[in-house]
C-alpha positions as CSV (number, residue, x, y, z in Angstrom):
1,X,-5.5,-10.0,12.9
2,X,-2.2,-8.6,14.1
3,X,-0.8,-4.8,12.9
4,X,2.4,-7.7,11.9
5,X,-0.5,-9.2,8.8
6,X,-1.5,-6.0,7.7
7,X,2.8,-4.6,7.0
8,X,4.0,-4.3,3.5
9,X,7.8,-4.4,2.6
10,X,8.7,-2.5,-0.1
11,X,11.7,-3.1,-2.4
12,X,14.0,-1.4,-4.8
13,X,15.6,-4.0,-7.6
14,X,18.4,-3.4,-9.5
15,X,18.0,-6.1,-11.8
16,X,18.0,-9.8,-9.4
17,X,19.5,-7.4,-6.7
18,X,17.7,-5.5,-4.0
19,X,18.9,-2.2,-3.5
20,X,16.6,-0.7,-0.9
21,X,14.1,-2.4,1.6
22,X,11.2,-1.0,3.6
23,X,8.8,-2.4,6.0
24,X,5.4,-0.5,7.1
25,X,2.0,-0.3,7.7
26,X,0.4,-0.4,4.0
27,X,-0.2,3.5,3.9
28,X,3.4,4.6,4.9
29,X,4.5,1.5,2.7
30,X,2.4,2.9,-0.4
31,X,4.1,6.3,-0.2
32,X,7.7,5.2,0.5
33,X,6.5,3.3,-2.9
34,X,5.9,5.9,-4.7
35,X,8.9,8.2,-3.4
36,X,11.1,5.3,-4.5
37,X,9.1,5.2,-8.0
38,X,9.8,8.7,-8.1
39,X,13.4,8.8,-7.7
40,X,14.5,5.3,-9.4
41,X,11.8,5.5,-12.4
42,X,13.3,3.2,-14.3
43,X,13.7,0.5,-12.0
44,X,11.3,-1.7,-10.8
45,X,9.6,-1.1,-7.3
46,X,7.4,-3.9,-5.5
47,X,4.6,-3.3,-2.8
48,X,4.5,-6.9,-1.3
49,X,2.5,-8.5,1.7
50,X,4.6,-8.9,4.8
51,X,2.9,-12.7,6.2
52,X,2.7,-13.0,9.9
53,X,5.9,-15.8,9.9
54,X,7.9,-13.0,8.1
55,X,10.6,-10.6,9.1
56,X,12.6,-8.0,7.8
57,X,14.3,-5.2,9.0
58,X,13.9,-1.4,7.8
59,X,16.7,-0.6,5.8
């Protein structure tokens, strides 16, 4: 396996609209999760697998 299969990407929704976007190995992607849970706690945060065909830019 390649470090690519084992990234996460992290989002921030505002409703149907992604406000925020992360991409990491799944240890910095769990805490940016959990920042961002922190500090938008009433919108919902996902913790998704990156697949290997994927690609996404840290923004």
């Amino acid at each position: 396996m390649t470090s690519r299969q084992h990234r996460r990407r992290v989002r921030v929704w505002f409703g149907e609209h992604v406000i925020a976007q992360y991409v990491a190995e799944a240890p910095l992607a769990a805490r940016y999760e959990q920042a961002m849970r922190r500090r938008f706690a009433g919108l919902r945060v996902t913790n998704d697998i990156l697949g290997p065909q994927e690609h996404a830019d840290n923004n």
